[in-house]
N, C-alpha and C positions, 0 to 999 in steps of 0.2 A: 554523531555524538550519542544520540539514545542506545541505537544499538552494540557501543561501545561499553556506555554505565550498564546495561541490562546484564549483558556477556560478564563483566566485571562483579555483574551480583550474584553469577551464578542463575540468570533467569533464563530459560532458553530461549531464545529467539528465531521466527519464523518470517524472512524476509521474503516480500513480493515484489517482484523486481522486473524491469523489463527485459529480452533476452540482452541487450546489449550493458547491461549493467552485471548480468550474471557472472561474468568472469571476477569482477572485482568487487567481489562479495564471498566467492565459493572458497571452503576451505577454511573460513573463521570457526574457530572451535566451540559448538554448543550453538549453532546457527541452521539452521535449516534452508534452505532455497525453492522457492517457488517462480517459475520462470510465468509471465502473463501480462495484461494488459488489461490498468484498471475501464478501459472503454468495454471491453464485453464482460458480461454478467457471470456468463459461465467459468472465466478465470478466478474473478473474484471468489465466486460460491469454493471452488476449488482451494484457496486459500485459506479459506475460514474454516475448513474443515478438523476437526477435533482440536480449536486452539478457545479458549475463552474472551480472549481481551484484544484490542488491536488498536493501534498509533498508526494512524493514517495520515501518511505524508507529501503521497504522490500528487504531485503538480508540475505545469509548466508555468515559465514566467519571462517565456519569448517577447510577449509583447503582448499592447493591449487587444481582450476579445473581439473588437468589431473590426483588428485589422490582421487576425488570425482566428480560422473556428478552430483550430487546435486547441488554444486554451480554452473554450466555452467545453468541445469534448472530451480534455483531460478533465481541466478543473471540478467543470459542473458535473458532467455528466457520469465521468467516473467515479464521483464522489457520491452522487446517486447509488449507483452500483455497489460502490461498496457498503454503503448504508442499507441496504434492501440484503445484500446476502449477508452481511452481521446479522439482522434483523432475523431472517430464513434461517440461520444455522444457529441465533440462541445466544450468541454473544450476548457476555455479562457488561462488558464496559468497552467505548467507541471513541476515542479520541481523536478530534480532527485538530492539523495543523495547518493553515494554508496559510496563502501568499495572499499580496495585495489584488489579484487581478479577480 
């Protein structure tokens, strides 16, 4: 839905997305694609690259962390990552959305 009202306002939108989400993303008009994985740094820094602002949404909500590290290295760790290259590339504003886990 954000990147639905964004495209709707005319705001361009630059989505980072895992390879298997890319197909059903690509092709929205006024969207960008960025194919990567918020677990390494170097994807993220790639993303951020000449954008200002970013809604960061990426989680998993398989289940709880002590009975998956998947969610401790989406949730936590790539939410690190993406907070460190916001930070390195100058981003003006960071919006996190997460889940319960």
């Amino acid at each position: 839905h954000i990147v639905s009202r964004l495209l709707k306002k005319g705001t361009p939108v630059r989505a980072f997305v895992v390879p298997d989400a890319a197909p059903l993303v690509s092709g929205m008009p006024g969207m960008e694609v960025v194919v990567g994985d918020v677990r390494h740094y170097a994807d993220c820094a790639e993303a951020m690259r000449g954008i200002t602002r970013v809604i960061h949404t990426a989680a998993t909500t398989k289940t709880w962390p002590e009975r998956n590290p998947s969610v401790i290295d989406i949730n936590y760790h790539g939410t690190l990552n993406m907070l460190k290259a916001a930070k390195d590339a100058g981003i003006e504003r960071f919006v996190h959305i997460g889940s319960a886990n």
